[in-house]
Residue frames relative to the residue before (quaternion, step in Angstrom):
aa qw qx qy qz dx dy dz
X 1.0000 0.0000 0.0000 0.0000 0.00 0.00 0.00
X 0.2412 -0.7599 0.6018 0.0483 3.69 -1.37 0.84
X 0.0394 -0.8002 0.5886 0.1081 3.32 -0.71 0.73
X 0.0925 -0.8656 0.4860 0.0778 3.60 -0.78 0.29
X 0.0053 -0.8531 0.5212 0.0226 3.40 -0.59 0.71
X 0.5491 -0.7564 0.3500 0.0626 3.28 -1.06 1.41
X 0.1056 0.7940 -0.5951 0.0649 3.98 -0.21 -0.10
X 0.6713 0.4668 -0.5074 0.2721 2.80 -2.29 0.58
X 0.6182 0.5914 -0.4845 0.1825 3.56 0.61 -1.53
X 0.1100 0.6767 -0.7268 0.0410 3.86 -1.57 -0.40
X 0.4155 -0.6698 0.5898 0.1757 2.54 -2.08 -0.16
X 0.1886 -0.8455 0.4897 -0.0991 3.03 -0.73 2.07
X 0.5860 -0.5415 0.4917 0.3487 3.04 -1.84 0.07
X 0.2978 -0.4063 0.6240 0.5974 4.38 -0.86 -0.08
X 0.9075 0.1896 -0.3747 -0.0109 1.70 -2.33 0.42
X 0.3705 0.7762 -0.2061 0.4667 3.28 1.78 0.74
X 0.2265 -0.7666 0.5196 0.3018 3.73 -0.62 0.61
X 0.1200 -0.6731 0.7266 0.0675 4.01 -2.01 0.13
X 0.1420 -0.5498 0.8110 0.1411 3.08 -1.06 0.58
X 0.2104 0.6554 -0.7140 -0.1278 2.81 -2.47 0.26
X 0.5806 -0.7302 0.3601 0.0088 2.48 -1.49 1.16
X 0.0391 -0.8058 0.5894 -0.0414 4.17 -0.68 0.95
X 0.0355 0.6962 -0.7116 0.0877 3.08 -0.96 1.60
X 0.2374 -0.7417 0.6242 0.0619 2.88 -1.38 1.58
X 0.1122 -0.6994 0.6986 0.1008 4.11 -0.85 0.55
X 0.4287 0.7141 -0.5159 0.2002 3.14 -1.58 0.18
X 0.5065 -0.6295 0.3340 0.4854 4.21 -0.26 -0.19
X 0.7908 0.2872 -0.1195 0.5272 3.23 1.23 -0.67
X 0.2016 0.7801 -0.5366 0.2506 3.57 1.08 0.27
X 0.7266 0.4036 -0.3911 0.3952 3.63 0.57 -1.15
X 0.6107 0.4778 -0.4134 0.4773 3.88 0.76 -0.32
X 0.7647 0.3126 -0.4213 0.3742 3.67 0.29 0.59
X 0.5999 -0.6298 0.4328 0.2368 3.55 -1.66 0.70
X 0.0669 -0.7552 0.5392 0.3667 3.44 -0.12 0.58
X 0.1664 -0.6608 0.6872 0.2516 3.13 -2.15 -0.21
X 0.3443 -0.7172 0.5652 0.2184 3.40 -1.26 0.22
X 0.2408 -0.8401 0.4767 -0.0952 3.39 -0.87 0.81
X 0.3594 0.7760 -0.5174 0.0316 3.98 -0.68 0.12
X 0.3056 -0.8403 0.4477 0.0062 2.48 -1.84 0.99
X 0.3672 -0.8297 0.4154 0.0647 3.44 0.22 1.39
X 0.5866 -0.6349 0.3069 0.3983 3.88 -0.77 1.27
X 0.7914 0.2260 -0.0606 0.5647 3.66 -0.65 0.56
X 0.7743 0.2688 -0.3181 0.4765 3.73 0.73 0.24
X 0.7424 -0.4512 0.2647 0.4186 3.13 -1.79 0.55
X 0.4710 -0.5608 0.4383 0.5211 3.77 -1.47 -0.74
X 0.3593 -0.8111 0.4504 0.1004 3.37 -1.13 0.80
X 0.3346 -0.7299 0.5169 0.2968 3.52 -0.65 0.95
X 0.2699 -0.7646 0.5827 0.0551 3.53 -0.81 1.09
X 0.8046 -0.2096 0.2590 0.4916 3.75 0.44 -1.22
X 0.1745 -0.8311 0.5254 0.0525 3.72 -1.24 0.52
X 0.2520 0.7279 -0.6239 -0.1321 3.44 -0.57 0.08
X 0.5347 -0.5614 0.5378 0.3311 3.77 -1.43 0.23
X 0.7565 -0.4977 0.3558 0.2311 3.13 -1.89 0.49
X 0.6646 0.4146 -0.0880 0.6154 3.05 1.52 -0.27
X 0.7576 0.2847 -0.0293 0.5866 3.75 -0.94 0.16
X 0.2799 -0.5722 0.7066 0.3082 2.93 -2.17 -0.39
X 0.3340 0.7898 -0.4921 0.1501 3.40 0.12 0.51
X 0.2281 -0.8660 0.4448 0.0107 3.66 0.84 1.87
X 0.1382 -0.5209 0.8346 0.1141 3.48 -1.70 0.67
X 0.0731 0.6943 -0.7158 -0.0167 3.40 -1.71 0.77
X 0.5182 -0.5430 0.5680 0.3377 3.58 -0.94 0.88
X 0.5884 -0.6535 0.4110 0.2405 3.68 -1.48 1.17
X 0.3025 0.8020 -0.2871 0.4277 3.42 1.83 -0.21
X 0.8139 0.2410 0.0319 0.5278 3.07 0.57 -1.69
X 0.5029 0.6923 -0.4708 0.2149 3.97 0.86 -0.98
X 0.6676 0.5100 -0.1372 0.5248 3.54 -0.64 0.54
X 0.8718 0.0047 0.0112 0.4897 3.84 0.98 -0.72
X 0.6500 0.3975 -0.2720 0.5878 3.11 1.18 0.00
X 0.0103 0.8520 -0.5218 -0.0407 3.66 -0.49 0.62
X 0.0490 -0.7930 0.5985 0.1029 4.11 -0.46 0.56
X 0.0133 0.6423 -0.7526 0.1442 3.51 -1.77 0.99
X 0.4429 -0.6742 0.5731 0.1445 2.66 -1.76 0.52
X 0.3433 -0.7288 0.4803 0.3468 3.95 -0.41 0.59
X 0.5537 -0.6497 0.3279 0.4047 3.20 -1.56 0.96
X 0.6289 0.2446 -0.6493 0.3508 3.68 -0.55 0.82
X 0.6659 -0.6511 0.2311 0.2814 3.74 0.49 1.25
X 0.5546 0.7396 -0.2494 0.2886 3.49 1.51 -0.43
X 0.6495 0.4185 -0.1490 0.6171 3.47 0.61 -1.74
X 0.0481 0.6649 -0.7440 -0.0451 3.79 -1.26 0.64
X 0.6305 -0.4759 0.5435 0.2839 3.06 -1.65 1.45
X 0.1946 0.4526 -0.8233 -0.2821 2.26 -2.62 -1.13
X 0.3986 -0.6068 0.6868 0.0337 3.72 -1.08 1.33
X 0.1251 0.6243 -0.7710 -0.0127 3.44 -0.89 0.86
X 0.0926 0.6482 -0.7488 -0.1033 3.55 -1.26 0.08
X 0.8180 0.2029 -0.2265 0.4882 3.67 -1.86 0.52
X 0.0577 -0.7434 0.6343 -0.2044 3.20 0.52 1.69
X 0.2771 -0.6000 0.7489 -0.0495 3.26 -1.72 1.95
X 0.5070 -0.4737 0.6307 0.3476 3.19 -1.72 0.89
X 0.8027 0.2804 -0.4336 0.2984 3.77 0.44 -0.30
X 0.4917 0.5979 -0.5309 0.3447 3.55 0.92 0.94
X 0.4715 0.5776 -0.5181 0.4192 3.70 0.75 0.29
X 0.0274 -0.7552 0.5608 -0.3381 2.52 -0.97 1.68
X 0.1967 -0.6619 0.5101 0.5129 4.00 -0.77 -0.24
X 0.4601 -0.7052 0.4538 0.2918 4.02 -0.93 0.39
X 0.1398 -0.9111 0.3833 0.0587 3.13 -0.61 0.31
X 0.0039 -0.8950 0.4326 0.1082 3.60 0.27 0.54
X 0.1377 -0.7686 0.6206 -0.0715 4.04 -0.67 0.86
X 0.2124 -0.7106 0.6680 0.0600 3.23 -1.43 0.98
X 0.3882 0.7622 -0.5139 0.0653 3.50 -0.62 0.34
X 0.6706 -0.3177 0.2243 0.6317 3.54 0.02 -1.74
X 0.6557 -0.6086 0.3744 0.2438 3.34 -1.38 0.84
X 0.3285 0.7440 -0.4884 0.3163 3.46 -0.52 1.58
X 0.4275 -0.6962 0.4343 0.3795 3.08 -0.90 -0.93
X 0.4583 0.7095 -0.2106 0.4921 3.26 1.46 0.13
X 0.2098 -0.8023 0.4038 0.3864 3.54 -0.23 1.15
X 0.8010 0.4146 -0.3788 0.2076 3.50 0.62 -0.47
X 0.2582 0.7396 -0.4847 0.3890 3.14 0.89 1.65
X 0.6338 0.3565 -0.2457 0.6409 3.29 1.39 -0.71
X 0.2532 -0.7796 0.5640 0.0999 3.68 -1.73 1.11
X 0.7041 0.3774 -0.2793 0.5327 3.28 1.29 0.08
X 0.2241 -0.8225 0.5186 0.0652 3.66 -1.10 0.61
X 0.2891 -0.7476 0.4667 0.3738 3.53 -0.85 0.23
X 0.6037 -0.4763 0.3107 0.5587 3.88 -0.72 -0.63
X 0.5660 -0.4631 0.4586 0.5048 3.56 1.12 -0.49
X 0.0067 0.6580 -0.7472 -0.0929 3.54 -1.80 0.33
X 0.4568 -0.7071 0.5179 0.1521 3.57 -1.09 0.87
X 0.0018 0.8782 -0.4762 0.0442 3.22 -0.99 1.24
X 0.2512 -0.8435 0.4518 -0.1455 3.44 0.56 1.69
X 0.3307 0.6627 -0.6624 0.1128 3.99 -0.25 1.50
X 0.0049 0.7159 -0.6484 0.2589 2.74 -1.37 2.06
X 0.2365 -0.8050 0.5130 0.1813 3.07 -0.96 0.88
């Protein structure tokens, strides 16, 4: 079993940067990729970013390429997400998920609870 717990969300101004933060626990947590996800009122869930269990070698939906940025901290565990040039239409709740590497949510088998991300001026 994996648990994960989100961090960081708020409420920002556009054009502003957030990190947030995903820590997965568990025995086998380190053998999965995480992805990041959100879901925006009334819309579907969105693939946001990937990186593998290994390495840093990121997938990011074309949505985001360019402003969103994911890593892993150096004791390899916690994985970012880097937003910079916050849109009112990124508010969203965030989501982080461990599972297999893709873009696809139903690649990933674990979930976090979500963290809210409100940009408003």
């Amino acid at each position: 079993q994996v648990q994960l717990v989100e961090s960081g969300g708020g409420v920002v101004k556009p054009g502003v940067s957030l990190t947030l933060s995903c820590s997965p626990s568990g025995r086998t947590a380190s053998s999965y990729a995480i992805g990041w996800f959100r879901q925006a009122p009334g819309k579907e869930r969105e693939f946001l970013a990937a990186i593998p269990n290994s390495g840093n070698t990121a997938y990011y939906a074309d949505s985001v390429k360019g402003r969103f940025t994911i890593f892993r901290g150096i004791a390899n565990s916690t994985v970012f997400l880097q937003m910079s040039s916050l849109k009112s239409e990124d508010t969203a709740v965030y989501y982080c998920a461990a599972g297999r590497y893709g873009a696809t949510a139903s690649n990933y088998n674990y979930w976090g609870q979500g963290t809210q991300v409100t940009v408003s001026s």
